[in-house]
ZABA-818609 format. One record per residue (C-alpha): residue in three letters; chain; x negated, y negated, z; residue number from 1. Coordinates in steps of 0.001 Angstrom, whole numbers, plus 500000, padded with zeros to 6 digits. Layout:
<atoms>
 res chain      x      y      z   n
 ALA     A      X      Y      Z NUM
...
</atoms>
This chain:
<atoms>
 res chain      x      y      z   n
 UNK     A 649541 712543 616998   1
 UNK     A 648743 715995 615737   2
 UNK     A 651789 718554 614565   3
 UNK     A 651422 721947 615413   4
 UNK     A 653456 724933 613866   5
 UNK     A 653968 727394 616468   6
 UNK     A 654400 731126 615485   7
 UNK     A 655719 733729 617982   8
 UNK     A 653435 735838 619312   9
 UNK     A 654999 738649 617783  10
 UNK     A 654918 737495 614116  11
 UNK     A 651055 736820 615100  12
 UNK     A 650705 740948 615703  13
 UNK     A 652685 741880 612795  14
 UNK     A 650763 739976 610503  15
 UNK     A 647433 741234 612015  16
 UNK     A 648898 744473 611508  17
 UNK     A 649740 744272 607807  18
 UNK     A 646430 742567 607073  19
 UNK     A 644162 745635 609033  20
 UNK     A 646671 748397 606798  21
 UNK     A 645787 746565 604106  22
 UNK     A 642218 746659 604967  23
 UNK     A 641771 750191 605442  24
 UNK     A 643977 751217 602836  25
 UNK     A 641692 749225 600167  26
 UNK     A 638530 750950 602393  27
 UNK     A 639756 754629 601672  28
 UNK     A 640367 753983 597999  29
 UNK     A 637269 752785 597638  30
 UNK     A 635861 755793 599521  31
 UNK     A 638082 758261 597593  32
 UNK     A 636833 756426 594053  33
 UNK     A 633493 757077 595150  34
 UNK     A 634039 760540 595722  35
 UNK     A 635323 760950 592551  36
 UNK     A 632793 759138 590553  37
 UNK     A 629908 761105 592297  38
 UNK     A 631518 764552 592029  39
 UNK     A 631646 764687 595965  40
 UNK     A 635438 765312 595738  41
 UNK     A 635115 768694 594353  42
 UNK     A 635693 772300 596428  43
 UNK     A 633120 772813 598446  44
 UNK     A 632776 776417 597276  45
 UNK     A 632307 775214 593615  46
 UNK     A 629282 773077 594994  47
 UNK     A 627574 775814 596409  48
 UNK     A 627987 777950 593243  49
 UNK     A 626469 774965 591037  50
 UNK     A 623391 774583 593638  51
 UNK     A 623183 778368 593177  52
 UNK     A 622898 778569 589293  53
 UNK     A 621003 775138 589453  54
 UNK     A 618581 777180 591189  55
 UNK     A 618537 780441 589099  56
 UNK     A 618130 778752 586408  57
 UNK     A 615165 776640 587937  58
 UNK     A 613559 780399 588993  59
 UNK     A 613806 781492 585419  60
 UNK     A 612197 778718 584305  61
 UNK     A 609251 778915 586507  62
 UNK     A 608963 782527 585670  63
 UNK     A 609412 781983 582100  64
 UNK     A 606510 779330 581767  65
 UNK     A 604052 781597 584286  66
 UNK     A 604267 784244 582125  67
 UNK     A 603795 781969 578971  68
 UNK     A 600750 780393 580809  69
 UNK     A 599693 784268 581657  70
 UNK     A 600191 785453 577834  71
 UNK     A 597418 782419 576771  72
 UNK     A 595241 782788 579468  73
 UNK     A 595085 786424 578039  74
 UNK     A 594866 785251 574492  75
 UNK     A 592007 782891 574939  76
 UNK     A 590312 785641 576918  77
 UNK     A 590593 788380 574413  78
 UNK     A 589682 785695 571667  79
 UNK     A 586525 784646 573604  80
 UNK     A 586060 788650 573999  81
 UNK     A 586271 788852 570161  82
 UNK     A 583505 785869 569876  83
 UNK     A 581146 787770 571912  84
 UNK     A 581590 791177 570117  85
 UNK     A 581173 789818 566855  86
 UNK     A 578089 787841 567733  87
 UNK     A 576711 791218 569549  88
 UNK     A 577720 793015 565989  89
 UNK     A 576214 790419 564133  90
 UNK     A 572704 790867 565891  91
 UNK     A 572811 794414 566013  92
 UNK     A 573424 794545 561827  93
 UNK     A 570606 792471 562117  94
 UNK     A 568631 794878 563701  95
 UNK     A 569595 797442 561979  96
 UNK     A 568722 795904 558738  97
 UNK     A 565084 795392 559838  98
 UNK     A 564713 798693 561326  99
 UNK     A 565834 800119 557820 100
 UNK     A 563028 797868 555919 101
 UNK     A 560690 798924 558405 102
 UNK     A 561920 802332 557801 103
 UNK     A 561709 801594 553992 104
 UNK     A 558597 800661 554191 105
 UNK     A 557439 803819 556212 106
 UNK     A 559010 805878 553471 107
 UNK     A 557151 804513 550930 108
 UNK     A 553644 804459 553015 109
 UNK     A 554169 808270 553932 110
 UNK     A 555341 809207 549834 111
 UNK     A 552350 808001 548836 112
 UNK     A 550069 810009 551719 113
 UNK     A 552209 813498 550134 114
 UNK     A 549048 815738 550783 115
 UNK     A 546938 816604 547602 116
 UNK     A 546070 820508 546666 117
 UNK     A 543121 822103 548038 118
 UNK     A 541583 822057 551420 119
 UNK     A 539516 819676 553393 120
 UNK     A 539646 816294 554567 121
 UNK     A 541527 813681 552376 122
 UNK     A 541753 810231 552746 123
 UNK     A 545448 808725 551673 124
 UNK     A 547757 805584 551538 125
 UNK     A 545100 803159 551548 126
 UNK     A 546691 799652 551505 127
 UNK     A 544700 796310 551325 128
 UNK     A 545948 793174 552479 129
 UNK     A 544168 789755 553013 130
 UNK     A 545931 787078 555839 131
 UNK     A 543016 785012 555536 132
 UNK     A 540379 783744 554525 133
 UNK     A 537292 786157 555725 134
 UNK     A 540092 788322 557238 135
 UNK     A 541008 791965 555652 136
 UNK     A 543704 794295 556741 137
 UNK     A 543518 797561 555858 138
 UNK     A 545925 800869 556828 139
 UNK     A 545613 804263 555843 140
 UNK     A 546096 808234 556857 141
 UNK     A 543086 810562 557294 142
 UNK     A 544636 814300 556694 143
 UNK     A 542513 817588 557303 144
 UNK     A 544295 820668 555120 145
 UNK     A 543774 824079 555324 146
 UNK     A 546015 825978 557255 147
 UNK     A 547049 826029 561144 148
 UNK     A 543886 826947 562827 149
 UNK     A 542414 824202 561848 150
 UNK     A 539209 823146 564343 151
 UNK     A 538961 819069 565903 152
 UNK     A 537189 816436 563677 153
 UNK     A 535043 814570 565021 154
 UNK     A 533091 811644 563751 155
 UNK     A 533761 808123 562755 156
 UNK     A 535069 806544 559679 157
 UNK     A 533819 803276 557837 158
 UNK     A 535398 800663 555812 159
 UNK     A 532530 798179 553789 160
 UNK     A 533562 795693 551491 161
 UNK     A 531794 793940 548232 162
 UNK     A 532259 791212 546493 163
 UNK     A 531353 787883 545198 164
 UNK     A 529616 784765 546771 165
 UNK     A 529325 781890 544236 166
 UNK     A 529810 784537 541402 167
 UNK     A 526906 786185 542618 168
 UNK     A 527208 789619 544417 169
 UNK     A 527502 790196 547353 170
 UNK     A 527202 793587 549210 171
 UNK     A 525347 794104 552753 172
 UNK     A 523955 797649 553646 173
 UNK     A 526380 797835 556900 174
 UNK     A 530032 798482 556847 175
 UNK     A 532241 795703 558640 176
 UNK     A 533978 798443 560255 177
 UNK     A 532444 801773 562062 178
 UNK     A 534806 803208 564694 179
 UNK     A 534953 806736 566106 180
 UNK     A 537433 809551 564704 181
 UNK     A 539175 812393 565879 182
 UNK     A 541600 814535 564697 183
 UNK     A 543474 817934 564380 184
 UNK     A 545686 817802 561245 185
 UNK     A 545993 813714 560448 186
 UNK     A 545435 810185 562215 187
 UNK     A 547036 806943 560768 188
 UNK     A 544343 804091 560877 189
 UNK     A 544997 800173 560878 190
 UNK     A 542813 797452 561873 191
 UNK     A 540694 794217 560376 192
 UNK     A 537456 794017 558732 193
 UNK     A 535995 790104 559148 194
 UNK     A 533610 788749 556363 195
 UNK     A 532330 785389 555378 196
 UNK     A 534904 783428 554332 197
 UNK     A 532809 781836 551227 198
 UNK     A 533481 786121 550175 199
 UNK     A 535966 786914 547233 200
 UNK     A 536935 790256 547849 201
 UNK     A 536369 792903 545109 202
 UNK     A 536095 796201 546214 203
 UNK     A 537166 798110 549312 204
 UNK     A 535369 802036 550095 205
 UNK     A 536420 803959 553072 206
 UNK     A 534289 806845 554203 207
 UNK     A 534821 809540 556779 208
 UNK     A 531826 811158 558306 209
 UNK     A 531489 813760 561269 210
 UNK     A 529206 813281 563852 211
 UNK     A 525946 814622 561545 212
 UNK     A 526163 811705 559368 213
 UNK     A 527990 813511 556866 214
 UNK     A 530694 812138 554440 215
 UNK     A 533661 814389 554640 216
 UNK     A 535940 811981 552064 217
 UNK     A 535450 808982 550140 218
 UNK     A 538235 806351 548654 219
 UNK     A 537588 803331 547024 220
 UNK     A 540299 800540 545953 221
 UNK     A 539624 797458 543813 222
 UNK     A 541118 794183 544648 223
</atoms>
């Protein structure tokens, strides 16, 4: 046999009742904690302002790093600028300092070819140099003097050579170099005069002749 206790059906609701209250009473604390531990309980109005500034300060921060990136993007260009001018100054001191030795050196060639007293044709600034064997480079400035007026030269000059082959002499009747001449008041000569290379060099003689066959100046150098 089973014993049943039978409550009234009234009791029953009431103490639905009180157990539901309790319920949600324990659900909206739990909400309203929430709230409060997330902030969510605060004015709406003060929400909105913190958003705002939130995002202010997020613009200024984005504007403060793009112009930082802009001010070394413009640094490393004006440094690479600053590369690239002093490697352009660097090679143009460079030039400059050979075009002043070259310049130098012209100097010096021209002091020496300071015309002579008197009139006539002179032959000046010979210079001798020897790249190689059998080889022989020679420069030098023909000048005619005697006033303005002066007429055309024409003619040829000649450069021979002499020297030694086995310490014997050695000295052939034609010049190694004949070439053709003309002229109204100077003419600056260069070239290279080729001889056996068994040769040691001893003498150099330019000659200037006009188209007769007659010598018009004479200059001999010793090596």
């Amino acid at each position: 046999m089973t014993v049943r206790s039978h409550l009234p059906w009234p009791l029953r609701w009431a103490a639905v009742a009180v157990v539901l209250g309790f319920s949600g009473a324990l659900a909206l604390w739990a909400f309203e904690f929430g709230k409060n531990i997330a902030g969510l309980g605060q004015d709406s109005a003060e929400l909105k302002v913190a958003l705002q500034q939130a995002r202010s300060d997020i613009d200024t921060l984005r504007r403060e790093r793009e112009s930082a990136q802009a001010i070394a993007n413009t640094a490393d260009s004006l440094l690479k600028a600053e590369k690239a001018a002093q490697s352009r100054l660097a090679e143009q001191v460079k030039a400059l300092e050979l075009e002043n030795q070259v310049l130098k050196d012209d100097l010096g060639f021209f002091e020496r070819l300071m015309p002579s007293a008197g009139d006539g044709m002179n032959i000046r600034g010979l210079q001798i140099d020897l790249p190689a064997p059998g080889q022989l480079r020679y420069q030098l400035l023909v000048m005619q003097q005697g006033g303005r007026a002066l007429p055309d030269f024409r003619g040829r000059y000649e450069v021979s050579l002499s020297g030694l082959v086995d310490g014997k002499p050695w000295n052939v009747q034609m010049p190694q170099v004949s070439k053709p001449l003309q002229l109204r008041q100077y003419a600056r000569l260069e070239g290279v005069a080729e001889y056996p290379s068994t040769v040691v060099v001893k003498q150099v003689q330019v000659r200037v002749l006009d188209e007769q066959g007659r010598v018009h100046a004479t200059q001999s150098q010793k090596l």
